[in-house]
N, C-alpha and C positions, 0 to 999 in steps of 0.2 A: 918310398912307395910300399916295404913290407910292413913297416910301420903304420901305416893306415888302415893295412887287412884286421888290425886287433883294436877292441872296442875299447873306448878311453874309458876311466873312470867314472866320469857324470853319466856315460850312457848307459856303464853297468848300474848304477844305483838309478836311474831314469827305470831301465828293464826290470831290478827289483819290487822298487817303487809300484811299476806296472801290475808286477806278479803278485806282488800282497794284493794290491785292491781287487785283482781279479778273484781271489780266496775269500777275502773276506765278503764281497756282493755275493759267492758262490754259497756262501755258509750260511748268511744272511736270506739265503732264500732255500736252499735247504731242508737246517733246522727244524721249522716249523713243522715241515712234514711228516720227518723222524718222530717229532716230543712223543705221538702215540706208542712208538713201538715199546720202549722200556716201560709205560703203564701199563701195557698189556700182559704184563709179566709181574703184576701187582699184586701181590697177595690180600692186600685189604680192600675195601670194599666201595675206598674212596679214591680221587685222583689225586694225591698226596707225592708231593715230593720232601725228603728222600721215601723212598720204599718201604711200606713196611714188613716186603720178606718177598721171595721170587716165587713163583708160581703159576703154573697152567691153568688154572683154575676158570679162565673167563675165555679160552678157547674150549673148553670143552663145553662150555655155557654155549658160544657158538655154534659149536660142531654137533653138541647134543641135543641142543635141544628142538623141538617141532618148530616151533616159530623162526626161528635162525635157521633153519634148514630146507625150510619152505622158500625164505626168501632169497636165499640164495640160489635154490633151485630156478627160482623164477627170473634172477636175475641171469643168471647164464641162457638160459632158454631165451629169452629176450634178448641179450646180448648177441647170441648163436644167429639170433633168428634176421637182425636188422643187421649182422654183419655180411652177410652172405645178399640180403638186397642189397642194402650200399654199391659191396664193392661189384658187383656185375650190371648194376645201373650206374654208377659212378664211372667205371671204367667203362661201358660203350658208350656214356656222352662225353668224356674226355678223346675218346677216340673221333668222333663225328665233330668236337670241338676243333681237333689240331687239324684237319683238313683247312688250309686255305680257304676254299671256295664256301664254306658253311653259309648259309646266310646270315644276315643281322648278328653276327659273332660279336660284338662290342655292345649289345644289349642283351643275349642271351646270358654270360657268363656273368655279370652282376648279378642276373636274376637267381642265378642257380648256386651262388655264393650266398646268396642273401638272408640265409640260415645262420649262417653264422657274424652277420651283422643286428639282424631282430631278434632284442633283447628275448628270453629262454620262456618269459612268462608272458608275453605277447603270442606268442609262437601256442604255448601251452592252451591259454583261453580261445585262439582260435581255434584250435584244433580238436578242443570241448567242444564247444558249440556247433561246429562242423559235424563230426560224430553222434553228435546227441540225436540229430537232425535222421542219420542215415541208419542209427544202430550199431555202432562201434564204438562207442562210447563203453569200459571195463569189459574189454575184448582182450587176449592177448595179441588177436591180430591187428586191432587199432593200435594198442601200443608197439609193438614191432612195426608198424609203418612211423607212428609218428617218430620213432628214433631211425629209423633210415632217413626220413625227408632231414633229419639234424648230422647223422654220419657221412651223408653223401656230399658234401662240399668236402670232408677231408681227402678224399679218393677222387674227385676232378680234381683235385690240385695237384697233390702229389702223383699220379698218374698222367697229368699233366705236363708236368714238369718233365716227368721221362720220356715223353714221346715229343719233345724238344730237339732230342738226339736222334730222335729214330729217322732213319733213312727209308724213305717210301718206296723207293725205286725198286728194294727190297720185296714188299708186296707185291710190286710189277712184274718181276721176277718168277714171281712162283706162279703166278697167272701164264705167262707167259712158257712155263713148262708144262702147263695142264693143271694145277694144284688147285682146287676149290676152294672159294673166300676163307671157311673155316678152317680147312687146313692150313693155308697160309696163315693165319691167326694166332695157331694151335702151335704151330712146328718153327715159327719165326718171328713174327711180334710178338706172343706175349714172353718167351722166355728171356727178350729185349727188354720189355718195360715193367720185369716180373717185380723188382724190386722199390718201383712206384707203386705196385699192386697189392705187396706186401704192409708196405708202409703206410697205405691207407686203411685195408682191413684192419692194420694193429690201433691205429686210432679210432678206424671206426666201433670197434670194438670197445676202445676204452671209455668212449663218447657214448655208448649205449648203457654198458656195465654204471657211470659214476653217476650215471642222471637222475636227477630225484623231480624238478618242480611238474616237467609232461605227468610223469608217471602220479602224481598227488592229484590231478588234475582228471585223468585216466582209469586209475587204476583201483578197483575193488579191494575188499578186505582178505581175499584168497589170492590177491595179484600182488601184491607189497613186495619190490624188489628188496635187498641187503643195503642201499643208500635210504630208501626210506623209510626203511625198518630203523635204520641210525636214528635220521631223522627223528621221528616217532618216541624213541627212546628219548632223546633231548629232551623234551618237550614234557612225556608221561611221567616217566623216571629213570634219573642220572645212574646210568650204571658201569661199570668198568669195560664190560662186553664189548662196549660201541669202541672203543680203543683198538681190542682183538681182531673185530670185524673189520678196522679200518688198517689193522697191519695187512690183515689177510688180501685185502682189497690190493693197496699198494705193493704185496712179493705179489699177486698175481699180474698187475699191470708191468712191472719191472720183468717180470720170466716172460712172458707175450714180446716186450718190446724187444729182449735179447732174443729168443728165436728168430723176430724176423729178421734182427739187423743178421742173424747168422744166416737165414734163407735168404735175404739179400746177397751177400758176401757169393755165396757158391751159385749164385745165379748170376753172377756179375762174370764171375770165371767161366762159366756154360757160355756164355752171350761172348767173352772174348774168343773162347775155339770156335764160337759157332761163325763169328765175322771172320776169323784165320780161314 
C-alpha cells in the first residue's frame, strides 16, 4: 500500500509529457506578442532581424513627438472615461441581475452580453449611423459611450460571478440595524465583490485603450487614439515607432492587470476579517 502512494514511471513521463505540451501551447501563443518588443529597441529604420544596433530612438519618436502624444493622450482620456461608466453600470446591473426575483433574467443577460458576441464592425457602423442621426458622431463623449456599451459585458460577468458567493442575508443585516441601502453597499458588499470589480475595470479598461475599428468609424482627425494612430502608420508609412507604441501598450496593460490582481489579493483578506 506504500508502494502505490509514489507515482510509477509512465505516469511520471505521462506528467512530463503533459508539462512540455503545456510550454510549448504556452510559447506558441506568447511569442507573437513579445516579437515587438526587441524591434522596438532597433536602431535601424527597418523591421530587420538580427538588429542592426540597440537603441531608444523610436520611443522618444513616441514620447516626443505631437502626434504620438496627442494620441495617446486621447487614448487614456477615453479609456479613463468608458472605464469608470462601465464599471458602475456594469456593476449595478450585475447586482439587480443576481437577485432571484429580477424579471425575464434568462432574456435580459443574453441581451446585455451581446456586445461581445456582434462582431466589433457591426456594432461600429451602428453606432455611426446612430450618432450621425443625434450629433455624436466625432465627439469624445460618443466615443467614451460607444466603448462602455463594449466594456460593460466584462464587468457583469466578472462582478457577476462574485456575487455568486455573496450572502444577501448580509444586506438584511445591516437593514435591520438601521444602515441605509448605500451604506450597507459601501461598508459590506462592495468590499465582498471588490475584486470582481476590479477585474472588470481592468479589462474594461484594456477593451477601451486596444480598440481601433468604433473609434475609425467615430473619431476625427484631432480624436485619433494610440491603436489608431498604429493603425494609420501601417497603412501611410511603415515605421519602427508602431513597434515602441505597441511595447508601451502591452507594459501598460501587464502593470493595470498586476495592480488589480494585487487590489484583489488585500481585498480578499479585508472580506475574510470582515466575515471573522
Amino acid at each position: 500500500m506504500l508502494l502505490s502512494q509514489y507515482p510509477t514511471t509512465g505516469e511520471r513521463l505521462r506528467a512530463a509529457a503533459l508539462w512540455f505540451w503545456c510550454i510549448l501551447v504556452l510559447v506558441f501563443l506568447v511569442v507573437p506578442i513579445f516579437v515587438p518588443v526587441p524591434l522596438s529597441f532597433n536602431s535601424g529604420s527597418f523591421f530587420t532581424f538580427p538588429l542592426a544596433g540597440l537603441s531608444t530612438r523610436w520611443y522618444e519618436v513616441v514620447l516626443g513627438t505631437p502626434r504620438w502624444r496627442a494620441a495617446i493622450g486621447n487614448s487614456l482620456l477615453i479609456g479613463f472615461g468608458a472605464t469608470i461608466l462601465a464599471t458602475i453600470l456594469g456593476t449595478l446591473t450585475a447586482i439587480g441581475l443576481s437577485d432571484p426575483k429580477f424579471p425575464a433574467r434568462r432574456y435580459v443577460v443574453p441581451l446585455l452580453i451581446s456586445p461581445l458576441i456582434v462582431p466589433v464592425v457591426v456594432t461600429a457602423v451602428g453606432t455611426y449611423l446612430f450618432y450621425a442621426r443625434i450629433g455624436l458622431a466625432n465627439t469624445y463623449a460618443g466615443i467614451i459611450l460607444a466603448h462602455t456599451v463594449l466594456a460593460s459585458p466584462f464587468v457583469v460577468v466578472t462582478v457577476g460571478a462574485s456575487l455568486t458567493g455573496f450572502d444577501r442575508n448580509l444586506m438584511r443585516a445591516t437593514s435591520i440595524l438601521g444602515a441605509r441601502p448605500l451604506t450597507g453597499f459601501f461598508r459590506v458588499m462592495l468590499p465582498l465583490i471588490l475584486p470582481g470589480v476590479l477585474s472588470g475595470a481592468a479589462f474594461a479598461f484594456v477593451t477601451s485603450f486596444d480598440e481601433v475599428v468604433v473609434v475609425q468609424f467615430l473619431a476625427n482627425a484631432d480624436q485619433r487614439t494610440l491603436p489608431l494612430e498604429m493603425f494609420t502608420g501601417l497603412r501611410e508609412q511603415l515605421s519602427p515607432a508602431i513597434t515602441a507604441a505597441a511595447t508601451l501598450m502591452m507594459a501598460l496593460s501587464i502593470f493595470l492587470l498586476i495592480v488589480a490582481n494585487l487590489l484583489a489579493r488585500r481585498s480578499r483578506r479585508d472580506a475574510g476579517v470582515l466575515a471573522e
